[in-house]
DOBA-373827 format. One record per residue (C-alpha): residue number from 1; x, y, z. Coordinates in nm, 3 decimals. Layout:
// DOBA-373827
(node NUM,(X,Y,Z))
...
***
This chain:
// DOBA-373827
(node 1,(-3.361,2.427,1.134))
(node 2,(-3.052,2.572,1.149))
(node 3,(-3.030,2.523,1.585))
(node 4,(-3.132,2.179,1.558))
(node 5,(-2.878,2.088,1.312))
(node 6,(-2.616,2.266,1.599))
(node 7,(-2.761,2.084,1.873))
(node 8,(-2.772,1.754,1.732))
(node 9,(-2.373,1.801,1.604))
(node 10,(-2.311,1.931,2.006))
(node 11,(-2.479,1.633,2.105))
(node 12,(-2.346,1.374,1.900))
(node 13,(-1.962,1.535,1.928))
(node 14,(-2.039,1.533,2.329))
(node 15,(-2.148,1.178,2.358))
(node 16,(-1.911,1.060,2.115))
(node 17,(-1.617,1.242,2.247))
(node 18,(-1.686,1.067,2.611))
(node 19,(-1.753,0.730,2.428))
(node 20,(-1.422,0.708,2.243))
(node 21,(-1.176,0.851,2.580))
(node 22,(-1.358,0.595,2.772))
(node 23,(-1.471,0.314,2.610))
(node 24,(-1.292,0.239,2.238))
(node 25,(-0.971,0.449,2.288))
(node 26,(-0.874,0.175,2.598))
(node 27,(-0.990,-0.111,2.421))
(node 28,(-0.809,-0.003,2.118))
(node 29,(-0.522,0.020,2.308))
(node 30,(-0.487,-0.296,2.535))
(node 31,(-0.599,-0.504,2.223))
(node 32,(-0.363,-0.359,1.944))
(node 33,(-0.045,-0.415,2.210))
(node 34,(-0.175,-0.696,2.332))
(node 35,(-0.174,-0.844,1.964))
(node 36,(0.137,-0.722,1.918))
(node 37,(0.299,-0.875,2.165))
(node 38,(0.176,-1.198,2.139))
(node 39,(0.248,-1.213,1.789))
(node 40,(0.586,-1.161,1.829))
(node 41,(0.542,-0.810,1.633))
(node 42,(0.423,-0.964,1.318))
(node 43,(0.310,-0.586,1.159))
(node 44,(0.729,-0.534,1.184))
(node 45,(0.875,-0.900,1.173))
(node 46,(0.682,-0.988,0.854))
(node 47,(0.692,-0.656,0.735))
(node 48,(0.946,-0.810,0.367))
(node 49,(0.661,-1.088,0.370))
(node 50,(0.379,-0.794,0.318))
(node 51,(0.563,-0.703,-0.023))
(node 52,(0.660,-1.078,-0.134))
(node 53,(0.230,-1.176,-0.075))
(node 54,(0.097,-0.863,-0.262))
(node 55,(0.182,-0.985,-0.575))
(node 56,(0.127,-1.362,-0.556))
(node 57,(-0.004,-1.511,-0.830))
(node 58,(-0.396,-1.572,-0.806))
(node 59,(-0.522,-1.912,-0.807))
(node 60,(-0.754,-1.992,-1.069))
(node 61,(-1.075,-2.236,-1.135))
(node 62,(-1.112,-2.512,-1.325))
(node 63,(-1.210,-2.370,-1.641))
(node 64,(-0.883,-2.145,-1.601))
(node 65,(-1.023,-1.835,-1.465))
(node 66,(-0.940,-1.641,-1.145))
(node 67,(-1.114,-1.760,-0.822))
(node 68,(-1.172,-1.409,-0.739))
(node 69,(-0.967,-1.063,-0.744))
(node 70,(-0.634,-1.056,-0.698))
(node 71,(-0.437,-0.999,-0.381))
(node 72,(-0.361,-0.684,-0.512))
(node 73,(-0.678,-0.599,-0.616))
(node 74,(-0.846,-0.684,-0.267))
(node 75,(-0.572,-0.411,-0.174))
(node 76,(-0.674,-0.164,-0.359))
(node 77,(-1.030,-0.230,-0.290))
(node 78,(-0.943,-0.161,0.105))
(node 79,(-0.699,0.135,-0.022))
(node 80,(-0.990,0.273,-0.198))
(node 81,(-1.187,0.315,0.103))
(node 82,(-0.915,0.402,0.332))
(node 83,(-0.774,0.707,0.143))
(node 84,(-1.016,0.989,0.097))
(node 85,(-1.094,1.231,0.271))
(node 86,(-0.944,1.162,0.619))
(node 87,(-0.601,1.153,0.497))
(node 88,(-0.649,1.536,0.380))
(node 89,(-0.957,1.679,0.565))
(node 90,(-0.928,1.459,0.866))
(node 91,(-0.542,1.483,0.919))
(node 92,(-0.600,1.894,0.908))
(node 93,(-0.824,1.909,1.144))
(node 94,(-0.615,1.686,1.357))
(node 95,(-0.368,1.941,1.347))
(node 96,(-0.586,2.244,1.362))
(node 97,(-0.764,2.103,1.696))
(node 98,(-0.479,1.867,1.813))
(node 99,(-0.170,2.036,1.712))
(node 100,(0.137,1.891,1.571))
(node 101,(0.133,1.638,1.801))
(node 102,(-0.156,1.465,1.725))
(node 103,(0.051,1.302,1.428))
(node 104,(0.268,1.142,1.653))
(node 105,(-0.084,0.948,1.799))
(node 106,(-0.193,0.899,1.440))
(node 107,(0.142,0.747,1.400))
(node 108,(0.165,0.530,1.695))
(node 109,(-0.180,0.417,1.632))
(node 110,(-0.134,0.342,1.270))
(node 111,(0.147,0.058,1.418))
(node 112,(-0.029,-0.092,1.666))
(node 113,(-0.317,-0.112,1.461))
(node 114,(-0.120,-0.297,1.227))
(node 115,(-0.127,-0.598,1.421))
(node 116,(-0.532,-0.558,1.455))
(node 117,(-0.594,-0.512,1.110))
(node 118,(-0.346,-0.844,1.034))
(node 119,(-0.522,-1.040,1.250))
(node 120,(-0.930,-0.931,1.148))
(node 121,(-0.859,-0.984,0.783))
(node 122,(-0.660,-1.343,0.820))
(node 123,(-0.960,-1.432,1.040))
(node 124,(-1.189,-1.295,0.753))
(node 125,(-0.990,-1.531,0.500))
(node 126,(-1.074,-1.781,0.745))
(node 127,(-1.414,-1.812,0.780))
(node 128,(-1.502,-1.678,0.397))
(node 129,(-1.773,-1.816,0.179))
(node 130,(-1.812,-1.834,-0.220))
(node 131,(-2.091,-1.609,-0.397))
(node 132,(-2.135,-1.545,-0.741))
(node 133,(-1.803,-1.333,-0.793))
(node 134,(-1.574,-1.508,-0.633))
(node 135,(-1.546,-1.445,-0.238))
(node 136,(-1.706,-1.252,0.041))
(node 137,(-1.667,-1.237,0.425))
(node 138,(-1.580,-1.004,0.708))
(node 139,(-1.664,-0.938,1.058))
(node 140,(-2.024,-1.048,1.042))
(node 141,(-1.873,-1.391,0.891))
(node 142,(-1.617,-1.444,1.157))
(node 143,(-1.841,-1.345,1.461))
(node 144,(-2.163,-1.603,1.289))
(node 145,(-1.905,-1.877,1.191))
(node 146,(-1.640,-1.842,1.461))
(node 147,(-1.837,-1.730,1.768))
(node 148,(-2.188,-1.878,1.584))
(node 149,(-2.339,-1.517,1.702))
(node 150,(-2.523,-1.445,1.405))
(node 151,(-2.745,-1.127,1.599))
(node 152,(-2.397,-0.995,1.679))
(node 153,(-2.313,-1.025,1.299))
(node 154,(-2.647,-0.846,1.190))
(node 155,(-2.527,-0.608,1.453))
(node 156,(-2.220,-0.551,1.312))
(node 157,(-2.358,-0.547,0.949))
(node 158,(-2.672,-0.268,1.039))
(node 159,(-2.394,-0.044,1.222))
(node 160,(-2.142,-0.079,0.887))
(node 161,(-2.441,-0.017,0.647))
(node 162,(-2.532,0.335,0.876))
(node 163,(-2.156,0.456,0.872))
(node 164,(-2.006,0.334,0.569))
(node 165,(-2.199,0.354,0.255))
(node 166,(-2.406,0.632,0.343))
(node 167,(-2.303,0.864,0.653))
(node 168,(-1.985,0.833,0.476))
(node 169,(-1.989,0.905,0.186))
(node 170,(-2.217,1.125,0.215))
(node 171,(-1.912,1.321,0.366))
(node 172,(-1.688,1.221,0.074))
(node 173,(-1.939,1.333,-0.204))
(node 174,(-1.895,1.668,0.023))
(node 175,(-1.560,1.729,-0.015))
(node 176,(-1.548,1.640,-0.315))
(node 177,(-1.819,1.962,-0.368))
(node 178,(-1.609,2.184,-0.152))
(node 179,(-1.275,2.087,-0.365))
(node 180,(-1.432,2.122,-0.695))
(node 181,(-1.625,2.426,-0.624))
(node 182,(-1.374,2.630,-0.501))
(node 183,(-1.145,2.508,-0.790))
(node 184,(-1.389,2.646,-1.014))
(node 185,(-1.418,2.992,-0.858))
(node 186,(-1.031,2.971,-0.853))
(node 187,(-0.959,2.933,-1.251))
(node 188,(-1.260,3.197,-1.296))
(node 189,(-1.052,3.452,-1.101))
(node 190,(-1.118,3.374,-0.787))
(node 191,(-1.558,3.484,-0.801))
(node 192,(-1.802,3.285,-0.632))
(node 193,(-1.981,3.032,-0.809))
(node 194,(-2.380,3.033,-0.881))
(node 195,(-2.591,2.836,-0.620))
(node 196,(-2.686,2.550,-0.890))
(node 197,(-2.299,2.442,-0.932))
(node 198,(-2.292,2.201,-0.585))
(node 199,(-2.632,2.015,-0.717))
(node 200,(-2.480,2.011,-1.055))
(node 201,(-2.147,1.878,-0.905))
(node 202,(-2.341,1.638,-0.682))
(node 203,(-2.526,1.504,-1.000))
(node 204,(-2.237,1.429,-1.231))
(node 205,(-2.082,1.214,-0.924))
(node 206,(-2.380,1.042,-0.863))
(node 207,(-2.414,0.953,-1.230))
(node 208,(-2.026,0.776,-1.157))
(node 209,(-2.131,0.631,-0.845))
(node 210,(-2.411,0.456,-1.043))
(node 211,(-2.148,0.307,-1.346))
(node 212,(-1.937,0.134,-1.100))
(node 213,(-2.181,0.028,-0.828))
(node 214,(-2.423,-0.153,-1.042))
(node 215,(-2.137,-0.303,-1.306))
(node 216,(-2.015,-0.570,-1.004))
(node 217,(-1.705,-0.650,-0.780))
(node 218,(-1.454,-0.740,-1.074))
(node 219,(-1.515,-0.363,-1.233))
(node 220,(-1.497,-0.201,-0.909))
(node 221,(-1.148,-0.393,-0.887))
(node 222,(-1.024,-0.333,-1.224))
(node 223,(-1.089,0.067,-1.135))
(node 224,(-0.949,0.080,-0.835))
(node 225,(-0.595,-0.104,-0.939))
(node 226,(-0.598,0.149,-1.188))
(node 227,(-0.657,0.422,-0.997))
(node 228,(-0.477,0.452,-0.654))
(node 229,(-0.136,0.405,-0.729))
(node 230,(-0.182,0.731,-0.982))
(node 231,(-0.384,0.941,-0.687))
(node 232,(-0.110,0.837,-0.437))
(node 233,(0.156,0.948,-0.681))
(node 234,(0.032,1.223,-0.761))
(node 235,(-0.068,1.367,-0.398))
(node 236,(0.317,1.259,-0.304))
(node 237,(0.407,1.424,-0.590))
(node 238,(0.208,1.781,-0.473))
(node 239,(0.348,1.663,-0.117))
(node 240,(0.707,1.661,-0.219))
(node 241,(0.633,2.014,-0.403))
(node 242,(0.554,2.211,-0.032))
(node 243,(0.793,2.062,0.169))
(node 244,(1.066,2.178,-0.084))
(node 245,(0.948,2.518,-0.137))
(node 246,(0.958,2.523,0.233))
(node 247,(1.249,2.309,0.311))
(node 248,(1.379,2.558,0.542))
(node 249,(1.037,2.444,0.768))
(node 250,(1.074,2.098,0.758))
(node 251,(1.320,2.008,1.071))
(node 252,(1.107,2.212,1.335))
(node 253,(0.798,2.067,1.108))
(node 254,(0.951,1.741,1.250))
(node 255,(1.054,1.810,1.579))
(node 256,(0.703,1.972,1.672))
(node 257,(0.522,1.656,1.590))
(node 258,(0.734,1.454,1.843))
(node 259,(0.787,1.750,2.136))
(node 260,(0.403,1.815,2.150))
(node 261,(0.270,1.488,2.157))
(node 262,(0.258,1.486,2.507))
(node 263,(0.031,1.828,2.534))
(node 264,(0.350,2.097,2.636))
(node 265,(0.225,2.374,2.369))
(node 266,(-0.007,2.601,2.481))
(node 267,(-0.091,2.768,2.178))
(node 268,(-0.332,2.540,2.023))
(node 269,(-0.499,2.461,2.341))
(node 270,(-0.487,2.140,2.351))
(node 271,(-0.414,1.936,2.671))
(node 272,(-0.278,1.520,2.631))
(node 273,(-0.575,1.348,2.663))
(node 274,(-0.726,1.550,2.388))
(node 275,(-0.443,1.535,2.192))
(node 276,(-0.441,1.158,2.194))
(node 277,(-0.774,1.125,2.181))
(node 278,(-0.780,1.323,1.847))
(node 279,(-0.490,1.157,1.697))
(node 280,(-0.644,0.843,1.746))
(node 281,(-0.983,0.888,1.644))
(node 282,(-0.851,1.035,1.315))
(node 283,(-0.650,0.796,1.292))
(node 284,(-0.898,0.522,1.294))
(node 285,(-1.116,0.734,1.069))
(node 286,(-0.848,0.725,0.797))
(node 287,(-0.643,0.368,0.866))
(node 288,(-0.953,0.171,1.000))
(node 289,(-0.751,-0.058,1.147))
(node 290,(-0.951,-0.253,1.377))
(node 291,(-1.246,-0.093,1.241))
(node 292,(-1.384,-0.398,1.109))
(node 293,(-1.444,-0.251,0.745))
(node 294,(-1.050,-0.336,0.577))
(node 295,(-1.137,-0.725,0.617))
(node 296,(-1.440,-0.680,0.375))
(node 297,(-1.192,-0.672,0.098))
(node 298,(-0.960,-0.890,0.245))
(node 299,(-1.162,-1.156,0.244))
(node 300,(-1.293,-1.125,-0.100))
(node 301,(-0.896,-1.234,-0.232))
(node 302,(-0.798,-1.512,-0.370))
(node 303,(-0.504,-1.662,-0.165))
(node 304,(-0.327,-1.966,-0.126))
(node 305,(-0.299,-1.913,0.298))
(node 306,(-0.541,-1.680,0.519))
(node 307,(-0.224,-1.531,0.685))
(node 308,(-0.109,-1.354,0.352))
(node 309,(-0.459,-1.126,0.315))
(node 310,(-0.349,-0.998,0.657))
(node 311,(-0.031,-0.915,0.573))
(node 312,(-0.140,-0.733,0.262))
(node 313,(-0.401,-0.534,0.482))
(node 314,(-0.152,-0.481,0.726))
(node 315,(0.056,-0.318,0.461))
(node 316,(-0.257,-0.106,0.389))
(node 317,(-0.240,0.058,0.727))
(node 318,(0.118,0.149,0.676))
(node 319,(0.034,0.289,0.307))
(node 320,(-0.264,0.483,0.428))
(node 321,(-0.076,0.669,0.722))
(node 322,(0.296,0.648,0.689))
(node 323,(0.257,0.767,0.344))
(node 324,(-0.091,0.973,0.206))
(node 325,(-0.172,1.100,0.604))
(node 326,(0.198,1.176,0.658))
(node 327,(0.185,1.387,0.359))
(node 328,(-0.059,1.615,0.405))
(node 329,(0.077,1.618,0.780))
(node 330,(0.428,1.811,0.672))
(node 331,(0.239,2.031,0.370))
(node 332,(-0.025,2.147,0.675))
(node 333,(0.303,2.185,0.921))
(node 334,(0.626,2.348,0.688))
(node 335,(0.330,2.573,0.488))
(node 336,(0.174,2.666,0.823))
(node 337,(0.376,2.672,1.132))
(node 338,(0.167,2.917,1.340))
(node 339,(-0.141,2.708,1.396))
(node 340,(-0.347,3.008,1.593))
(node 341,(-0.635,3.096,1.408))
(node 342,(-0.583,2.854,1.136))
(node 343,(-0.916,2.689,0.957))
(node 344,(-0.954,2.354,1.003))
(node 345,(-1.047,2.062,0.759))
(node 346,(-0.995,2.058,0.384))
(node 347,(-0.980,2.460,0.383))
(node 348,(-0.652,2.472,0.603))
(node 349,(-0.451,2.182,0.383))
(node 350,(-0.583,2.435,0.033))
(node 351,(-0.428,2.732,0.246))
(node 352,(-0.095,2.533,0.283))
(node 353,(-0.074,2.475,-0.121))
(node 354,(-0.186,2.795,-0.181))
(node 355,(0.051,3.002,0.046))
(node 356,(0.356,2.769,-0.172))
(node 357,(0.256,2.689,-0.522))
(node 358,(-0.011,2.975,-0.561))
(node 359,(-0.362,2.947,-0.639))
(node 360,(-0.405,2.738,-0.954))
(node 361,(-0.237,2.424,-0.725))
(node 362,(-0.608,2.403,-0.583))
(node 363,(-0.707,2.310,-0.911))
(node 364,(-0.422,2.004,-0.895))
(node 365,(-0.557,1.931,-0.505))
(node 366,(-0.907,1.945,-0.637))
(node 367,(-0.845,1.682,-0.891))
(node 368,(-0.662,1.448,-0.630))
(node 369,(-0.931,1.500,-0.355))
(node 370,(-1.168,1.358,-0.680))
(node 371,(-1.058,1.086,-0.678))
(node 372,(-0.939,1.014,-0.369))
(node 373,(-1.315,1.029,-0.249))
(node 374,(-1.461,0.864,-0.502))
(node 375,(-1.263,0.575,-0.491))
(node 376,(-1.373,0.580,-0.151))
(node 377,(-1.724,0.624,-0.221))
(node 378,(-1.707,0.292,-0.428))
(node 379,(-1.506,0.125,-0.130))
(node 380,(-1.750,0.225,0.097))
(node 381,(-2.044,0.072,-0.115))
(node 382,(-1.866,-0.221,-0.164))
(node 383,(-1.813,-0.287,0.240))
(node 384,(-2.228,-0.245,0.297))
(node 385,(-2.288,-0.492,-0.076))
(node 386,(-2.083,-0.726,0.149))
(node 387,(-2.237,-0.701,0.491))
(node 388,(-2.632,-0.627,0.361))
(node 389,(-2.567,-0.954,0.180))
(node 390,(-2.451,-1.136,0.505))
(node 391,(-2.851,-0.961,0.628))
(node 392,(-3.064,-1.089,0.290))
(node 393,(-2.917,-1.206,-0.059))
(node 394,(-3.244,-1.035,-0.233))
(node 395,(-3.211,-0.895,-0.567))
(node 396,(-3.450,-0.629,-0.519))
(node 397,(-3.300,-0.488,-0.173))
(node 398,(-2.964,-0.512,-0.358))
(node 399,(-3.124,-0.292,-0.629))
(node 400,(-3.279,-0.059,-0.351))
(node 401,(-2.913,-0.064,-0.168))
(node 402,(-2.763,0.065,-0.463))
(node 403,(-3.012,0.364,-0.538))
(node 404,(-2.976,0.463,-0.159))
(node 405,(-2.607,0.517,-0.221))
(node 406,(-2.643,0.702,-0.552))
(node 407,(-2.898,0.942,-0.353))
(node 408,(-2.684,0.976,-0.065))
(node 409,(-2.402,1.068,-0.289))
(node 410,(-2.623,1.349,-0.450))
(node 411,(-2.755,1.463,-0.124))
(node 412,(-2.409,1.508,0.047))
(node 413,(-2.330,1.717,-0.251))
(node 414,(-2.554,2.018,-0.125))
(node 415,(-2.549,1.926,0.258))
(node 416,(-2.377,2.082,0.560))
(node 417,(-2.163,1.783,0.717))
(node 418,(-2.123,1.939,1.043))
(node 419,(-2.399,1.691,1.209))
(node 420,(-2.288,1.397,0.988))
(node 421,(-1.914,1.410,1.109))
(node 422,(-2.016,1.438,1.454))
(node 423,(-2.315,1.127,1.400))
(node 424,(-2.013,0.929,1.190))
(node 425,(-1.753,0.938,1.418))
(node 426,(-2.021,0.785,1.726))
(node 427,(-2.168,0.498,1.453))
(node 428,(-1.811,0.444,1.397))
(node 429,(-1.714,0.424,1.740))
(node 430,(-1.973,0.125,1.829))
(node 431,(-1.864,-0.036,1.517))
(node 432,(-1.505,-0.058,1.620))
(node 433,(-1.610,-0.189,2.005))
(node 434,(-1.808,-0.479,1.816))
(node 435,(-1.577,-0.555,1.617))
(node 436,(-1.248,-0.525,1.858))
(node 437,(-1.457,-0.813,2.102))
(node 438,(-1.479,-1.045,1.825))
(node 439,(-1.165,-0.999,1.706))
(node 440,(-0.997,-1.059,2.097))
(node 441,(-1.240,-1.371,2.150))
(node 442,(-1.121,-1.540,1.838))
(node 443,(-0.751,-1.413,1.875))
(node 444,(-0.617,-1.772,1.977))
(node 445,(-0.734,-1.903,1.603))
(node 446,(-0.531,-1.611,1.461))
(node 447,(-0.238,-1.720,1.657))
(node 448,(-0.270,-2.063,1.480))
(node 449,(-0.309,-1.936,1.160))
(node 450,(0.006,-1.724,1.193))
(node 451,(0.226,-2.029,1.330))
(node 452,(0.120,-2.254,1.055))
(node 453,(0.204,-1.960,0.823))
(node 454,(0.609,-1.930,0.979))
(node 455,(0.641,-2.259,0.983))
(node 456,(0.555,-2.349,0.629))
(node 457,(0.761,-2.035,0.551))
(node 458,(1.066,-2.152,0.766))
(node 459,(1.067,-2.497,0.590))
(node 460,(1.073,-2.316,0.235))
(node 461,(0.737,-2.370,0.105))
(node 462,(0.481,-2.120,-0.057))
(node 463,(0.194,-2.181,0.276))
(node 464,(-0.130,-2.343,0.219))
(node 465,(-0.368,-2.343,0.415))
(node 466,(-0.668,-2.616,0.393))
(node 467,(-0.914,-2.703,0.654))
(node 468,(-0.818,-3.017,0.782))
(node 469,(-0.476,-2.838,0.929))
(node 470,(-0.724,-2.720,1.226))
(node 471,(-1.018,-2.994,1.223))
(node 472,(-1.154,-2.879,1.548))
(node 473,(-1.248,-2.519,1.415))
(node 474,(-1.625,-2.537,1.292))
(node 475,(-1.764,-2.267,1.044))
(node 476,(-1.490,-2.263,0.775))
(node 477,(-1.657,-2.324,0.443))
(node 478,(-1.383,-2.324,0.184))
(node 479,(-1.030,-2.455,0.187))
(node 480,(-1.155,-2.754,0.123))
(node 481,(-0.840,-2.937,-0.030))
(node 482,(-0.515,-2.787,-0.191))
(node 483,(-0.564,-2.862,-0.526))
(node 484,(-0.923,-2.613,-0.466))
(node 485,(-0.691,-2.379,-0.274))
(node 486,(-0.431,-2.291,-0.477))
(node 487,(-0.585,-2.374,-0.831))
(node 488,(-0.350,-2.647,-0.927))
(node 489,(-0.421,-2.857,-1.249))
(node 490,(-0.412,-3.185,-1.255))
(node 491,(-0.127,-3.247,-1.531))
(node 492,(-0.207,-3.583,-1.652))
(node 493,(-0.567,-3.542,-1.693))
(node 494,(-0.494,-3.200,-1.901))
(node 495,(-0.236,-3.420,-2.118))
(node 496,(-0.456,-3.687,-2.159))
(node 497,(-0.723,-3.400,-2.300))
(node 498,(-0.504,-3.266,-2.538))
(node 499,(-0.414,-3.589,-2.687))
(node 500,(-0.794,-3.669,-2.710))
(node 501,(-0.863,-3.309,-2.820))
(node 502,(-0.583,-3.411,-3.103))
(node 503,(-0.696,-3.783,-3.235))
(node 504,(-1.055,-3.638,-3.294))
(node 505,(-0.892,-3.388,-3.523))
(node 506,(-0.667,-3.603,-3.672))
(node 507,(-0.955,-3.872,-3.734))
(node 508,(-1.225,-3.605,-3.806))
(node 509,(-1.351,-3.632,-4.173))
(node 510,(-1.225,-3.381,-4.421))
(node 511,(-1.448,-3.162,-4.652))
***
């Protein structure tokens, strides 16, 4: 069992590896600059905008409730899924295969994919449609409505539901064993733990999974608002820790990440294609920008303009790489500056804390990798509840959906996620080619929606966006009017309420 588990990793790492340099690492490319440069920059020129839009107030419905979660909240949602285990895991192994330089790619990627993630999530605003929470949309909505390719939708949907919600976090429930396993062993003097203590792990995070996934979208917000600002603080916080315990480190730290980007150390092996290659791809793992699964939560916001949901998301690259990946790049790099031999994966970033702050910081790290993956579990879920509802709105496959998560939860708890890494990165590969077409044919709308944005801005209004600002675009359900869009209340109709409300209880009969 063991060999076939090998050869189906070799195989899958093979054809994946050849997919990525040839196929999604070009289009990635050409697509994120070409964005870029049409858009004047937007990921940098807007960049005070991002901020100013995050905490907009949320427009409500009539009976004075919020359309649907917060701009923040839609955020955090995407921030949920983004930061796990590919900002700590994936990053190390970047630099364990990759070297130092493979940050640089991460980097350089995270910025140009800025402009694709902007431009996926306004387009997911866009062509949104109202369900029983509030919002929902995403690729599959933008390629039916936009393009009116529905099979390339279901595509896009049966590839997400594969790589998100369970080959996933299947890995996430994984690490999440690894972390807490060895933190046990750790605080019980460094022995190794009985064989039972993964299952039992895997069983107590299933049980979580199950609380959040079946108590609805507005939970799963209220969670994650609550909980990724304190998992980001407090991995910056262990961050911060290394670096000055090994301050000494941190120039060369810095200079290595820019001198072997372009493949001139020897040591690690590692020639420039490679290098790029791996930067990239873990780059995409952790950012997903252009991956097609960010605009999921975008589009479940409730926002005044589609433009703002894409500057928000486009903010969420920048958090996700510039801040949590850059992190665990320069604890990995000023902890461990000879790279030969190193492990790779979550093992070498518990090595780094270990050689600085001693053994019970793995207890700290396992706490923060806890949370950073289950967030991301619950992300993950949320992106297939989205996209297997685009498929079929059945209760009962919903209900089905939901157990299949749960159990792959459990499972990755106890399996070897060699094969699943390898099978991941190759589901997520065709997801980001399906998506990156759809997002280049319907590039000119996003170009409309971003000049309608700057000029609203430029003549001092708050933009709103309603339909009949681009009649000739077919597919977009809401935005109907901008009372509807931005939740206005009609004042005279509420005054003449109260003073209704006010003669009945001055003319009511008294007891």
């Amino acid at each position: 069992m063991d060999d076939i588990l090998l050869a189906l990793e070799t195989w899958f790492a093979s054809v994946g590896d050849a997919y990525w340099t040839w196929v999604v690492l070009p289009i990635v490319a050409i697509l994120g600059v070409y964005l870029t440069i049409r858009s004047g920059v937007v990921q940098f020129r807007l960049l005070p905008e991002m901020f100013r839009t995050l905490t907009d107030k949320t427009p409500l419905d009539d009976d004075g409730r919020p359309q649907s979660v917060s701009s923040f909240q839609a955020f955090t949602i995407s921030a949920a899924s983004r930061v796990g285990t590919g900002n700590i895991a994936g990053v190390s192994t970047a630099i364990a295969i990759g070297g130092p330089g493979a940050v640089f790619w991460m980097w350089a990627m995270a910025f140009i994919g800025a402009a694709s993630a902007f431009f996926e999530s306004a387009l997911a605003q866009l062509f949104k449609v109202r369900d029983a929470a509030g919002f929902r949309g995403g690729p599959a909505y933008y390629m039916t409505r936009g393009l009116k390719a529905r099979w390339l939708g279901v595509t896009f949907s049966v590839l997400l539901l594969i790589c998100f919600p369970f080959a996933f976090n299947t890995l996430q429930s994984n690490t999440m064993t690894i972390a807490i396993d060895s933190a046990i062993g750790t605080m019980g003097g460094g022995f190794d733990t009985p064989e039972w203590v993964p299952l039992a792990i895997g069983v107590v995070i299933a049980a979580l999974t199950s609380l959040i996934v079946f108590g609805g979208l507005r939970r799963f917000a209220s969670f994650t608002q609550a909980i990724v600002p304190i998992m980001a603080l407090g991995y910056l916080l262990i961050g911060l820790a290394v670096v000055a315990v090994n301050l000494e480190q941190l120039p060369a730290a810095f200079a290595s990440i820019f001198t072997e980007a372009f493949g001139f150390n020897e040591m690690v092996g590692a020639a420039f294609g490679f290098i790029v290659m791996t930067g990239v791809k873990r780059g995409m793992f952790s950012n997903e920008a252009g991956l097609g699964s960010a605009p999921n939560a975008g589009a479940a916001a409730a926002v005044t303009h589609p433009v703002k949901q894409g500057l928000v998301q486009s903010l969420g690259v920048y958090f996700d790489t510039f801040l949590v990946c850059s992190i665990t790049a320069f604890t990995v790099l000023v902890a461990v500056p000879d790279l030969s031999g190193a492990p790779r994966g979550l093992e070498l970033t518990q090595l780094a804390l270990e050689r600085s702050l001693g053994s019970c910081s793995l207890v700290a790290l396992a706490a923060i990798i806890f949370l950073l993956a289950f967030s991301s579990v619950i992300g993950n879920y949320y992106y297939g509840e989205s996209n297997l509802e685009f498929i079929s709105t059945s209760p009962r496959i919903l209900t089905a959906y939901r157990a299949l998560v749960v159990a792959a939860v459990l499972v990755g708890a106890v399996l070897s996620a060699g094969v699943v890494w390898a099978f991941a990165d190759a589901v997520m590969g065709l997801m980001a080619l399906t998506n990156l077409v759809a997002l280049a044919l319907l590039s000119g709308i996003g170009f409309r929606l971003l000049r309608d944005y700057t000029a609203q801005r430029r003549a001092g209004h708050d933009p709103v966006f309603t339909r009949d600002r681009m009649p000739d675009v077919e597919g977009i359900e809401c935005w109907t009017d901008e009372r509807s869009v931005t939740g206005a209340i009609d004042v005279r109709a509420a005054q003449r309420q109260a003073r209704k409300h006010r003669d009945h209880l001055h003319h009511a009969p008294r007891a």
